[in-house]
N, C-alpha and C positions, 0 to 999 in steps of 0.2 A: 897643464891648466890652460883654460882660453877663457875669454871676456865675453858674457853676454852685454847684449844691449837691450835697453829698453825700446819701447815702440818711437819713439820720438828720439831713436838714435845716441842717446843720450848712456855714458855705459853705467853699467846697474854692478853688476859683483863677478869676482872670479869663480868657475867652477871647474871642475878636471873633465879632464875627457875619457868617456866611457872604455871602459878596457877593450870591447870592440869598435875599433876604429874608424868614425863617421867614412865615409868617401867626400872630403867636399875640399873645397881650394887650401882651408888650411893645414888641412892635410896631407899634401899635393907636393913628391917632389919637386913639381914643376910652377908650385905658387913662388915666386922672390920676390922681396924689399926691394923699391927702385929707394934710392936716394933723390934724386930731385923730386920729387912733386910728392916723398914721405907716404908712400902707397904699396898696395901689391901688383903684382902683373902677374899676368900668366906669359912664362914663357917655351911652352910646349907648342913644335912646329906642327903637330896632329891635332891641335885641339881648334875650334874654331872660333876660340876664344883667344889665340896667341896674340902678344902685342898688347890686349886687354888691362883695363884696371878691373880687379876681381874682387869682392869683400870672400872674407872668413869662411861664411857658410854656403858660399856658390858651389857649384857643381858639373861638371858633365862627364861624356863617357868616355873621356879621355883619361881619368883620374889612374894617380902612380902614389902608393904608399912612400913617404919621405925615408931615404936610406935605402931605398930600391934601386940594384945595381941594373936591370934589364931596361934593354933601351929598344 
């Protein structure tokens, strides 16, 4: 399940995620919960987003399906 939000950021209802697997950060073994600042990061040293605070439905072509042993 993942959270839409509404245009005003505001979140609206849960819905499941399509049996084919979007490719976007939430997805992303490489999206993590930081604990200080209660956020996501990317922390993939190929992406050029590393380091990055990332929302749910970002993206780039760096993306790794969660549970994915190849590095």
């Amino acid at each position: 399940m993942y959270r839409t939000f509404g245009h005003d950021g505001i979140p609206s209802e849960w819905k499941p995620i399509p049996k084919k697997t979007r490719k976007i950060c939430g997805t992303c073994k490489w999206h993590e919960f930081e604990n200080i600042d209660d956020g996501w990061v990317c922390v993939n040293d190929e992406s050029e987003y590393i380091a990055d605070w990332t929302e749910h439905n970002h993206s780039c072509e760096e993306w790794e399906k969660k549970g994915s042993t190849e590095e």
